[in-house]
LOGUDREN-921022 format. One line per 3 residues: number of its first residue (from 1); their letters; for each residue x, y, z of C-alpha. Coordinates in steps of 0.001 Angstrom, whole numbers. Each point is the difference from the previous one (the first is absolute). Layout:
NUM) A) X,Y,Z ~ ... $
% end
This chain:
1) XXX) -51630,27986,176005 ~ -99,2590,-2389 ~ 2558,2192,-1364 $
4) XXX) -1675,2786,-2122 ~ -2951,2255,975 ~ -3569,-941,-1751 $
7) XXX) -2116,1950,-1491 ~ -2316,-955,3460 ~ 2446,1858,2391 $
10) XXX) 514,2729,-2274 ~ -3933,722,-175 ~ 335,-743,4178 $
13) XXX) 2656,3026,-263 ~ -2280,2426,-1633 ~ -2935,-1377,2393 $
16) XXX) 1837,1034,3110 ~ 2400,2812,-530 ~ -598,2231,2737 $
19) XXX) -1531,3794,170 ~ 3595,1234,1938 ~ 1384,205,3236 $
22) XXX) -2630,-3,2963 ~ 2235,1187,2741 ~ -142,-3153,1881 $
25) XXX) 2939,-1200,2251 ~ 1191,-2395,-3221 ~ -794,2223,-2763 $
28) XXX) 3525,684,-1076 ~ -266,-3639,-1023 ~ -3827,470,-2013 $
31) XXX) 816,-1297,-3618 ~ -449,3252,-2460 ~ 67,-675,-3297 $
34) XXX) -835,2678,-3361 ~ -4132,-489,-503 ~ -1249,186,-3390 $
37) XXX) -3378,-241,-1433 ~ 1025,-1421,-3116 ~ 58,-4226,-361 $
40) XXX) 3550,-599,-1062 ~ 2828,851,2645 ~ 2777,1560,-890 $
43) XXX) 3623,428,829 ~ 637,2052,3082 ~ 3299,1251,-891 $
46) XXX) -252,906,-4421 ~ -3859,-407,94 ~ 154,-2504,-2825 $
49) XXX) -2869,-2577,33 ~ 630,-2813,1596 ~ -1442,-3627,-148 $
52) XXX) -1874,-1724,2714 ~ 3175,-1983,893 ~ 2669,2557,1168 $
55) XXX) 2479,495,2390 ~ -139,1956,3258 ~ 2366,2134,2156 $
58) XXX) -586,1428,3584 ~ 1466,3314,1516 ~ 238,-1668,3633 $
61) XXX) 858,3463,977 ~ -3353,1000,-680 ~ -1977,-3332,-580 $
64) XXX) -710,1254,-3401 ~ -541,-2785,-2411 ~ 760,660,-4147 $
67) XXX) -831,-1532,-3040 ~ 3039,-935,-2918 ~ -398,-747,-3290 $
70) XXX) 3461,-2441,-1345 ~ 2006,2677,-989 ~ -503,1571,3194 $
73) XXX) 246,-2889,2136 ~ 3745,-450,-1562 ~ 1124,3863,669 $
76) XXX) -1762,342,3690 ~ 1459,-3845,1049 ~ 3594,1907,-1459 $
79) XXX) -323,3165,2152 ~ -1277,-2319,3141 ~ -1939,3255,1332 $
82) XXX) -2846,-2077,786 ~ -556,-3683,284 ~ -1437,-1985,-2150 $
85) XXX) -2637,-2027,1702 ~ -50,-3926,183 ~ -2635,-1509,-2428 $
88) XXX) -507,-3483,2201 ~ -3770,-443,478 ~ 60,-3343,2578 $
91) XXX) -2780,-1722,1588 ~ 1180,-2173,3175 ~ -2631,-2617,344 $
94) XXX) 1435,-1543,2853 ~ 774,2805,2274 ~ -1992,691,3392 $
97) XXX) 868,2793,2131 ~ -512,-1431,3649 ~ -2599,1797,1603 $
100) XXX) 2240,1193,3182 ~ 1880,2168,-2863 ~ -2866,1210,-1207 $
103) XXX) -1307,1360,3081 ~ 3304,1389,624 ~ -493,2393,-3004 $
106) XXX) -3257,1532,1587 ~ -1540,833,-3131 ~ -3686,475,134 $
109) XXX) -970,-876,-4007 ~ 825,-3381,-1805 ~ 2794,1032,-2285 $
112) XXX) 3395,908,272 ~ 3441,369,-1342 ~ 3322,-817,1202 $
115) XXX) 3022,2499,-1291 ~ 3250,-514,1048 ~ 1089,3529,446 $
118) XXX) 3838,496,-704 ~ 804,3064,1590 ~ -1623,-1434,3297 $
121) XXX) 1117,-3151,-549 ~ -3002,-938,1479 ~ -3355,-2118,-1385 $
124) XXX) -2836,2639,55 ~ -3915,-1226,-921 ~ -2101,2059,-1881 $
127) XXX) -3645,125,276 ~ -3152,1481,-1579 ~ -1951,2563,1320 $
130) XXX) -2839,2981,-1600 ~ 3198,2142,758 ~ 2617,-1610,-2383 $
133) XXX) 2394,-2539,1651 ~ 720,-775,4075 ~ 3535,-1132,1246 $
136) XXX) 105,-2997,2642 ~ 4169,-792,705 ~ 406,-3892,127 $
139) XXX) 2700,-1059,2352 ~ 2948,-1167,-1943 ~ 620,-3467,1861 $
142) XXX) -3732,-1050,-1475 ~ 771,1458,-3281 ~ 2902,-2579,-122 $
145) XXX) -1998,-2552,1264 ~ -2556,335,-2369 ~ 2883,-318,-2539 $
148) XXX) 1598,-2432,431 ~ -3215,-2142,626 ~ -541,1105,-3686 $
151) XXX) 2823,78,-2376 ~ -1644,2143,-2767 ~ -406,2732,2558 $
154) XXX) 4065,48,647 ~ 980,2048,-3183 ~ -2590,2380,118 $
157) XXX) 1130,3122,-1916 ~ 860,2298,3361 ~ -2157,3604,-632 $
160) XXX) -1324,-1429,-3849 ~ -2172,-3192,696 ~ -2495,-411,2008 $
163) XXX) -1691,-2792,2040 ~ -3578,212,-217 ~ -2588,-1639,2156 $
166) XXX) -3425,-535,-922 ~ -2594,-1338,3060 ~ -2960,1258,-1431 $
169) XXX) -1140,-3340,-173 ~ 1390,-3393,375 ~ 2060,-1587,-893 $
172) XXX) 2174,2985,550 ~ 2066,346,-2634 ~ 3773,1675,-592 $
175) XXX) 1746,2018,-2754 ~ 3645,1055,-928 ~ -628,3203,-2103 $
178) XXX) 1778,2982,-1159 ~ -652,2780,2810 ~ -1752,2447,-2726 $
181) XXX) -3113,-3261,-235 ~ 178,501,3575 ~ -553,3958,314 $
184) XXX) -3182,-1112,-2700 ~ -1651,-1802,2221 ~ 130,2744,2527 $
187) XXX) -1292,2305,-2682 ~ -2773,-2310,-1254 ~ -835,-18,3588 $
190) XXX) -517,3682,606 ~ -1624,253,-3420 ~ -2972,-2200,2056 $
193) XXX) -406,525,2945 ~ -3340,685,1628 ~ -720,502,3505 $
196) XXX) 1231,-1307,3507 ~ 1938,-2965,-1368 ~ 272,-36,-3720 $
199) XXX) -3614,-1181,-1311 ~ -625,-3106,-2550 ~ 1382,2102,-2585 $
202) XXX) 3248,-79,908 ~ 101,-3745,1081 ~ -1423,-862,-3447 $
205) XXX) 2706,2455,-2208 ~ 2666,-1458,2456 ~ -938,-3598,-453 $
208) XXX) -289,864,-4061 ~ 3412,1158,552 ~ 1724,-2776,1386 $
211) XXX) -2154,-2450,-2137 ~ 2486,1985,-2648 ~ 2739,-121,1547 $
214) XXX) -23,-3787,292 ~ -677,-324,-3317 ~ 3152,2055,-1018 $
217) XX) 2008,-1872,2130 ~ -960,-3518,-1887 $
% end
């Protein structure tokens, strides 16, 4: 596991940060984040640049994800206007959904994430599509299955962290991330797209992704 975002994910961030909202039925929940065309990122609250290795804060109200340099960090986790986000990046190498859950989720692409949405207090799956991301509600009682056959899933940061699940290829592998890497993906995804159903593309720059994401999570 690692605590403290890499230089990888951060050049993952400025991959996939997406063009805006698309309209879709889960846009309120697209990741939107300031562009820039410059190659250092800077602070999203004094616009003081910032190192590769930063801390993050979400408006959940908006699913608006910010940048903070230290001092800012300090002052923003003080007013507790927005939350700072989780920085555990976890691989679970000995996780396998079952199948039947799987096919409960319907989802017609090989990727997904699992959110558990507070105000709901429901599970809801997110997944990819050329129109930002799909929702797919996952019944509770296999949610808490699925937990408590796999303890690293039980304190999952409710609305913050995401589960993320990667059957591109096999063996399938699963993540515990912060919910903005999540919302990158989804970007990085609509970034590629080509076609009917995605085009090589967008299977390579996915599998380059999560080839990254393993790596950051050591």
């Amino acid at each position: 596991m690692a605590d403290d975002a890499s230089p990888l994910i951060s050049k993952l961030r400025k991959m996939s940060r997406s063009n805006g909202s698309n309209g879709s039925p889960a846009s309120k929940r697209e990741a939107t984040s300031k562009t820039t065309t410059e190659a250092e990122e800077h602070c999203d609250f004094c616009s003081k640049s910032i190192p590769p290795n930063h801390r993050h804060f979400a408006d959940l109200n908006n699913m608006k994800f910010m940048c903070a340099c230290e001092v800012c960090t300090v002052m923003q986790a003080e007013k507790g206007e927005f939350h700072p986000l989780p920085q555990r990046y976890e691989f679970i190498d000995d996780l396998e959904m079952p199948e039947t859950m799987w096919a409960q989720l319907k989802i017609p692409v090989n990727m997904a994430f699992i959110v558990y949405n507070s105000d709901r207090e429901q599970p809801i799956a997110f997944y990819p599509s050329p129109a930002g991301s799909m929702e797919s509600e996952l019944r509770l009682d296999s949610w808490e299955s699925l937990k408590n056959d796999n303890p690293a899933l039980k304190n999952l940061a409710p609305d913050l962290e995401g589960f993320m699940i990667n059957r591109l290829d096999k063996p399938h592998e699963h993540f515990i991330v912060p919910i903005d890497c999540c919302y990158e993906l989804i970007g990085l995804i609509r970034m590629h797209w080509q076609g009917m159903h995605g085009g090589d593309e967008m299977r390579d720059a996915v599998r380059d992704y999560f080839k990254h994401l393993k790596k950051q999570c050591g």
